[in-house]
One Martini backbone bead per residue (centre of mass of N, CA, C, O) as a GRO file, in nm:
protein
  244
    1UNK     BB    1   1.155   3.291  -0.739
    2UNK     BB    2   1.093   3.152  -0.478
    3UNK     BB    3   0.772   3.041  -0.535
    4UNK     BB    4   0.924   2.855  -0.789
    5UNK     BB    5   1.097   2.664  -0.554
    6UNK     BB    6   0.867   2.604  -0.324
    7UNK     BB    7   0.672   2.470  -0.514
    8UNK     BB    8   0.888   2.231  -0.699
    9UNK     BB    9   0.978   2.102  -0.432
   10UNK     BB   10   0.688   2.023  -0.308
   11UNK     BB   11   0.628   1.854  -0.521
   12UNK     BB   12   0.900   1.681  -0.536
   13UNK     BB   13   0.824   1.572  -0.271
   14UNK     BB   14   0.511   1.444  -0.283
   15UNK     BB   15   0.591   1.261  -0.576
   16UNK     BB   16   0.735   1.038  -0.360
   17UNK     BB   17   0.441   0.962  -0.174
   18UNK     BB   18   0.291   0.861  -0.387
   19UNK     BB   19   0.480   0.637  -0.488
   20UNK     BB   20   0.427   0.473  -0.246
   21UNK     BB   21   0.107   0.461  -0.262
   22UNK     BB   22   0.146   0.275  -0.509
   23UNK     BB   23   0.340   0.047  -0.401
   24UNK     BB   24   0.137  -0.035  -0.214
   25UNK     BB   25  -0.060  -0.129  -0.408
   26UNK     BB   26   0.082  -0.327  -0.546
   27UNK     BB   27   0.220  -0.501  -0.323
   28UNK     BB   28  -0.125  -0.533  -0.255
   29UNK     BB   29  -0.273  -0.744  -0.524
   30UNK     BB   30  -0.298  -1.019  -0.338
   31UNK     BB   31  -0.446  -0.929  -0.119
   32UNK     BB   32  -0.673  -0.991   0.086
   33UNK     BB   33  -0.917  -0.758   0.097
   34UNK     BB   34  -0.782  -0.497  -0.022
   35UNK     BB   35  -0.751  -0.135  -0.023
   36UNK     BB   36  -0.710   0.130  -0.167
   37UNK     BB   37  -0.533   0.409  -0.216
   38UNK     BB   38  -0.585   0.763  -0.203
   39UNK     BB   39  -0.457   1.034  -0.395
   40UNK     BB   40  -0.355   1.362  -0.360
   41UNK     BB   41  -0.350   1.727  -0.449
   42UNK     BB   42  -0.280   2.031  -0.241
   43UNK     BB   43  -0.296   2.337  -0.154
   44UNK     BB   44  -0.089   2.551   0.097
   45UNK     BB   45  -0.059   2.816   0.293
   46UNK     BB   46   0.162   2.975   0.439
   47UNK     BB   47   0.240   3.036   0.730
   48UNK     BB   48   0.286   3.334   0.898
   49UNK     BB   49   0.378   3.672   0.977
   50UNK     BB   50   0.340   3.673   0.654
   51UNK     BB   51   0.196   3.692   0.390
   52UNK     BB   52   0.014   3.452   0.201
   53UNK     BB   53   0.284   3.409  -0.065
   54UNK     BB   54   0.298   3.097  -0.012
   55UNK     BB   55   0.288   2.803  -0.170
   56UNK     BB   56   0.226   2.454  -0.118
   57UNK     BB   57   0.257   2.108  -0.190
   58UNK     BB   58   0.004   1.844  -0.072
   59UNK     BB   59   0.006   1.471  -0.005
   60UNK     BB   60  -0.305   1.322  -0.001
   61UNK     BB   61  -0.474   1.072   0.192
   62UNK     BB   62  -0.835   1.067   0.094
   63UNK     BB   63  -0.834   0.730   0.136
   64UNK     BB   64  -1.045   0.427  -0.019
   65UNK     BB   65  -1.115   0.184  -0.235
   66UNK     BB   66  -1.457   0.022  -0.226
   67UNK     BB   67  -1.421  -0.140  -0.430
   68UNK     BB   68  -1.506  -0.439  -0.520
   69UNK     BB   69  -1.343  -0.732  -0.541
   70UNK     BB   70  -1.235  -1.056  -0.683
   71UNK     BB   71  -1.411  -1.362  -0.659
   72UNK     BB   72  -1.297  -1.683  -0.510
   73UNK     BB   73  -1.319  -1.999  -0.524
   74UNK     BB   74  -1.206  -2.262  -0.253
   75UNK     BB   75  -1.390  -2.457  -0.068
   76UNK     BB   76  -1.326  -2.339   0.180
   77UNK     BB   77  -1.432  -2.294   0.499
   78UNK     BB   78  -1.314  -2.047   0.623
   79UNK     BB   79  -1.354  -1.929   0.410
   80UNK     BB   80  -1.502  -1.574   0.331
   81UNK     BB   81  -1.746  -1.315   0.193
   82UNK     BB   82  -1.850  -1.046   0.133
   83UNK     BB   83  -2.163  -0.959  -0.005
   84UNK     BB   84  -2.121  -0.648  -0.004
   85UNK     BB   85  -2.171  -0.469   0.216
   86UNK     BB   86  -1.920  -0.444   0.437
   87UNK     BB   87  -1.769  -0.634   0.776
   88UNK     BB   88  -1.520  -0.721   0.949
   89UNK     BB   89  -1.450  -0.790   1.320
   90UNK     BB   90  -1.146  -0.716   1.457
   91UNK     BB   91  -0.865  -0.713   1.654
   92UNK     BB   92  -0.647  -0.543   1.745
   93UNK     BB   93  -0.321  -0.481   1.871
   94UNK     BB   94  -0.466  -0.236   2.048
   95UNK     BB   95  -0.774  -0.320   2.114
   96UNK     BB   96  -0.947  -0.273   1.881
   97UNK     BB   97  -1.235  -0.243   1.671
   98UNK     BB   98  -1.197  -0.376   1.325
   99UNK     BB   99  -1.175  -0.368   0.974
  100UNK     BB  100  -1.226  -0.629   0.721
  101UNK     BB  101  -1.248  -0.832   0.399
  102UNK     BB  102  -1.086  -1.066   0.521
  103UNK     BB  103  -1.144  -1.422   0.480
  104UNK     BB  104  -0.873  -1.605   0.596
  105UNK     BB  105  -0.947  -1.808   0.819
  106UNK     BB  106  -0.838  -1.977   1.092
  107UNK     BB  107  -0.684  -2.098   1.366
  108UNK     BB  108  -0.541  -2.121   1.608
  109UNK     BB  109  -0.396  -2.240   1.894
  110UNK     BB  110  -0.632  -2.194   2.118
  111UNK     BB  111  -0.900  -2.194   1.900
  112UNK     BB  112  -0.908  -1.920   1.764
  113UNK     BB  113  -1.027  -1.710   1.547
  114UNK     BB  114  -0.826  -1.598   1.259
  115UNK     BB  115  -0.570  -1.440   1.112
  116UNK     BB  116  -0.287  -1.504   0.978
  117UNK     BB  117  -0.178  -1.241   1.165
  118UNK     BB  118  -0.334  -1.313   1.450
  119UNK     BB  119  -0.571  -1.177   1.446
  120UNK     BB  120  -0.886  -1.137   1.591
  121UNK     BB  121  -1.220  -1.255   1.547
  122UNK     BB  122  -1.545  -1.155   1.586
  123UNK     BB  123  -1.783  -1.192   1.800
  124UNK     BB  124  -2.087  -1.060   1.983
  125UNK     BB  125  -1.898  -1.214   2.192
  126UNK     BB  126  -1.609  -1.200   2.075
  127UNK     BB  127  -1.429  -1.443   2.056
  128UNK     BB  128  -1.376  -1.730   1.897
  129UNK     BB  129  -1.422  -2.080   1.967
  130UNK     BB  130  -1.302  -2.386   1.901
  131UNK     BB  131  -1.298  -2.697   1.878
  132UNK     BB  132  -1.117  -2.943   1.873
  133UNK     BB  133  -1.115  -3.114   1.572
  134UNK     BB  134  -1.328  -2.963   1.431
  135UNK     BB  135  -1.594  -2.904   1.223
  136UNK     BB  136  -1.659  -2.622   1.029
  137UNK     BB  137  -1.929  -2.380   0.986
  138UNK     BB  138  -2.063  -2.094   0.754
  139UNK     BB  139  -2.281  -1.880   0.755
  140UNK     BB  140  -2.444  -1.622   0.596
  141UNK     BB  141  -2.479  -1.464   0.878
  142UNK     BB  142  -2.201  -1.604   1.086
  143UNK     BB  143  -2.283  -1.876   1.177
  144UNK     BB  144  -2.084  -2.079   1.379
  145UNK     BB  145  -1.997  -2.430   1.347
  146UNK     BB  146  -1.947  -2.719   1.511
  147UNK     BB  147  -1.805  -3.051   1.514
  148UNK     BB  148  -1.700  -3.337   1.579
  149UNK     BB  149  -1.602  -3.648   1.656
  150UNK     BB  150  -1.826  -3.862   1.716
  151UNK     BB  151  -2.025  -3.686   1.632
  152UNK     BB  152  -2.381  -3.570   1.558
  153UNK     BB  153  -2.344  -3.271   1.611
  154UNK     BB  154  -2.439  -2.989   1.617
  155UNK     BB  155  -2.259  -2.644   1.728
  156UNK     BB  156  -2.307  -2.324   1.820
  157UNK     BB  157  -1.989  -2.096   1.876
  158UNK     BB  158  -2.097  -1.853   1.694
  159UNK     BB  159  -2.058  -1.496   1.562
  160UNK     BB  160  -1.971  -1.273   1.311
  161UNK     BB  161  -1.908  -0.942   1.344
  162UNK     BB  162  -2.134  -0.760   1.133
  163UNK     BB  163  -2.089  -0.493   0.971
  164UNK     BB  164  -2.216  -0.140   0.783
  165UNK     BB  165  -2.035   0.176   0.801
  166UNK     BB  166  -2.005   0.435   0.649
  167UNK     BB  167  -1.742   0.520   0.463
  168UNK     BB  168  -1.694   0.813   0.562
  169UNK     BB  169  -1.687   0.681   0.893
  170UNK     BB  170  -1.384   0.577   0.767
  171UNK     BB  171  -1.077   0.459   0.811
  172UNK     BB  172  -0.741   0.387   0.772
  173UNK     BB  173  -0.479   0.213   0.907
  174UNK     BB  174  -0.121   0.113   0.890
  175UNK     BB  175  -0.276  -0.198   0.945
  176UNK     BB  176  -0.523  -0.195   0.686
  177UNK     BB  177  -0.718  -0.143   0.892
  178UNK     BB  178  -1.080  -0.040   0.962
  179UNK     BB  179  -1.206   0.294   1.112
  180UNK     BB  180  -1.388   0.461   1.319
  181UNK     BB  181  -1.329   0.834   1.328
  182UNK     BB  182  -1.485   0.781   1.654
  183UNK     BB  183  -1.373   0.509   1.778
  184UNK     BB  184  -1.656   0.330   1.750
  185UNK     BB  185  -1.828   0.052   1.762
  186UNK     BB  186  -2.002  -0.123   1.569
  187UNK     BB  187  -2.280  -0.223   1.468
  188UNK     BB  188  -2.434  -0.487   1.419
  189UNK     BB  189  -2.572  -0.634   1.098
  190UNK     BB  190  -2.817  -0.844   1.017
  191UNK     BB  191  -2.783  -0.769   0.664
  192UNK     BB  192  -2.524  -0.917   0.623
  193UNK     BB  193  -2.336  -1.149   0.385
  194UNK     BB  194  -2.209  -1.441   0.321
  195UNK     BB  195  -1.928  -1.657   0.183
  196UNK     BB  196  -1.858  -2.020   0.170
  197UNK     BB  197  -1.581  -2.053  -0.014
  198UNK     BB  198  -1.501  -1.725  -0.025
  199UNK     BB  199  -1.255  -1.493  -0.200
  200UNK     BB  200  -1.164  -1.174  -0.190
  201UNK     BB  201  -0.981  -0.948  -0.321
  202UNK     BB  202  -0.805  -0.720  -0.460
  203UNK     BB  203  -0.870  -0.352  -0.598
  204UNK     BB  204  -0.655  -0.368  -0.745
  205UNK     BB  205  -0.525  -0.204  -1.069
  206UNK     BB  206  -0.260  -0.225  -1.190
  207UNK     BB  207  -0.221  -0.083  -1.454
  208UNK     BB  208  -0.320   0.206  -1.289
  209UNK     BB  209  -0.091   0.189  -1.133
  210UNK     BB  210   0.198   0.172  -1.313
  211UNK     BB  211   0.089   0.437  -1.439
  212UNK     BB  212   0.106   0.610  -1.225
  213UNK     BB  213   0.422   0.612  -1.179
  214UNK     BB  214   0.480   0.682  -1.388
  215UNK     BB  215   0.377   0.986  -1.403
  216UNK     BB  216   0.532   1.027  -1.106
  217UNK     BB  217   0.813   1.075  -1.276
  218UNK     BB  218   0.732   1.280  -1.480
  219UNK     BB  219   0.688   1.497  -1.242
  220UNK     BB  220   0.938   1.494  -1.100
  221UNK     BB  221   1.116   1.598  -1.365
  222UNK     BB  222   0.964   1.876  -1.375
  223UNK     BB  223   1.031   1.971  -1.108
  224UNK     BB  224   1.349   1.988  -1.156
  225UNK     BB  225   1.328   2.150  -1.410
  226UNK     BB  226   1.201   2.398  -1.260
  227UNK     BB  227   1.463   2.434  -1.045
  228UNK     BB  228   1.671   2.492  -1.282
  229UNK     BB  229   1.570   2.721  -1.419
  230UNK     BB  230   1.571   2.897  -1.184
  231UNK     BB  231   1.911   2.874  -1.126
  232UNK     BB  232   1.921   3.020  -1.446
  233UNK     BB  233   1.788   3.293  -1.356
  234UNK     BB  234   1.950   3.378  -1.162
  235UNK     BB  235   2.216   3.376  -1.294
  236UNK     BB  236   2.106   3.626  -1.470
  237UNK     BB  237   2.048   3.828  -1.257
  238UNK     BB  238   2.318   3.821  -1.112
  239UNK     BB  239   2.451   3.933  -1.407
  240UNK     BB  240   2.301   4.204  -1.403
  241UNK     BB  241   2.378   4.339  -1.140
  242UNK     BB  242   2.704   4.272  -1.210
  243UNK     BB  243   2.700   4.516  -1.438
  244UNK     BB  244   2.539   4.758  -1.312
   0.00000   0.00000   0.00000
């Protein structure tokens, strides 16, 4: 009786873990070039030290969706998308170095490229600098060029650190960004390209989210009426004990 409420049991709680990651892919269905989260259910068996005749369900975010989103053009410089595989290279606020397909990048007060939430982006030798009031222009390569008012030159200030590390060895971390399992820096691959003036969307489904969290509700519902059962199965059973 007891594996039938200890199954039940970590079911509908892993099935609220579920519907949160759920949950987080739609609130961020407009968020620039994010990556959903992908989710399973796996059995483990209970460790102690008695033989493993209870097993319990666990959900385990297996990683992320790296479907390409649907590409928007914006017309603004500063915009970029990577085009086909790859990632921009940003400075998180650990001070590693992670990656993102976000490219709504910004001039910050100092003047270096960041993103909007302040993150900095990396050129291949650290942070890039913009010069005041320059007009930017980014190639399909990642070389950042500014111009100046009052001058006819054009300058290149530097180049953005484009990666494009096996899928398999990145992982997402809390704060959206992705780095290598690994932990070390990826290597620049002069292969990658992008596109100025275009910004990459967000890969969730909204529809097959929502239609997840009804799923992952009505499983929880399942989950409850079997530990219902279980606790009707009890007092029958301790009913017919104390008859006997």
């Amino acid at each position: 009786m007891d594996k039938l409420i200890y199954t039940a049991m970590t079911g509908a709680k892993h099935l609220m873990y579920r519907q949160d990651a759920l949950a987080q892919n739609l609130a961020n269905a407009n968020t620039t070039g994010f990556r959903a989260d992908t989710v399973a259910f796996r059995a483990v068996p209970v460790q102690g030290d008695t033989p493993g005749t209870r097993v319990f369900a666990i959900e385990t975010t297996t990683g992320a969706d790296f479907t390409p989103g649907p590409m928007t053009s914006t017309g603004r410089s500063l915009d970029v998308a990577v085009q086909g595989p790859g990632w921009i290279a940003v400075q998180a606020t650990d001070g590693s170095e992670a990656y993102t397909r976000a490219g709504n990048l910004q001039i910050g007060a100092e003047g270096t490229l960041q993103l909007p939430n302040g993150t900095q982006v990396l050129g291949d030798g650290g942070p890039i600098t913009i010069p005041s009031n320059a007009t930017v222009s980014i190639a399909t390569d990642g070389t950042v060029s500014a111009k100046t008012p009052g001058t006819a030159a054009i300058s290149t200030v530097g180049r953005l650190k484009l990666v494009n590390p096996p899928a398999e060895e990145l992982q997402k971390g809390t704060d959206g960004l992705f780095r290598q399992k690994s932990g070390d820096a990826a290597d620049a691959d002069p292969a990658v390209r992008i596109a100025e003036g275009t910004l990459e969307g967000s890969n969730v489904n909204v529809v097959e989210a929502m239609v997840g969290m009804i799923t992952a509700a009505r499983q929880f519902e399942l989950q409850m009426k079997m530990l219902a059962s279980a606790e009707q199965n009890e007092q029958k059973a301790n009913s017919l004990v104390s008859a006997g």
